[in-house]
C-alpha positions, 0 to 999 in steps of 0.5 A: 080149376087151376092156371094150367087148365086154360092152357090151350093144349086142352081143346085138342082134339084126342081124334086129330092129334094122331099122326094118322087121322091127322093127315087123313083130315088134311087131305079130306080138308084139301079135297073135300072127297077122296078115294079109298086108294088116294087117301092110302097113297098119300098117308102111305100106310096100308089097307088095314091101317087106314079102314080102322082109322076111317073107322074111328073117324066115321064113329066120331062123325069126322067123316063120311064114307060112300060105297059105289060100284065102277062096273063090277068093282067096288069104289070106296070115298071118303068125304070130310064132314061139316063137324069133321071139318069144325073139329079141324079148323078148331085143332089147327086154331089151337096148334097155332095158338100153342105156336104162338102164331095168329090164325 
């Protein structure tokens, strides 16, 4: 191992440090549950954006995902798991170690 293998950027989470999955995260991390449509709207991209991150997300079991029905209409949640939110606070923990900040 050389001197550059302990620095931290090497405990990055490859997941989170997409732009995407990274604010997908924060909002589940502020809101522990969230709809299909609210986690669109506050990421701003669209439908087919968001399913294939969720997708990626649910495969690495970052999150959870719930499908219910309001009277005939299909509701879909996402839900921040407790490995999801671990690999978060260790990705923020690490950011600002990089920055130089104290958590």
């Amino acid at each position: 191992m050389t001197a550059t293998d302990h620095h931290p950027r090497h405990r990055l989470d490859d997941l989170l440090h997409n732009p995407v999955r990274f604010s997908i995260i924060a909002a589940l991390d502020r809101a522990g549950t969230l709809g299909f449509k609210e986690v669109r709207d506050a990421v701003e991209i669209t439908d087919s954006a968001l399913s294939k991150q969720v997708a990626t997300l649910e495969s690495a079991g970052y999150i959870s995902v719930g499908k219910a029905f309001a009277g005939k209409l299909p509701r879909t949640s996402l839900t921040l798991t407790r490995q999801g939110r671990a690999a978060w606070k260790a990705h923020l923990a690490t950011l600002r170690e990089i920055a130089g900040e104290s958590s």
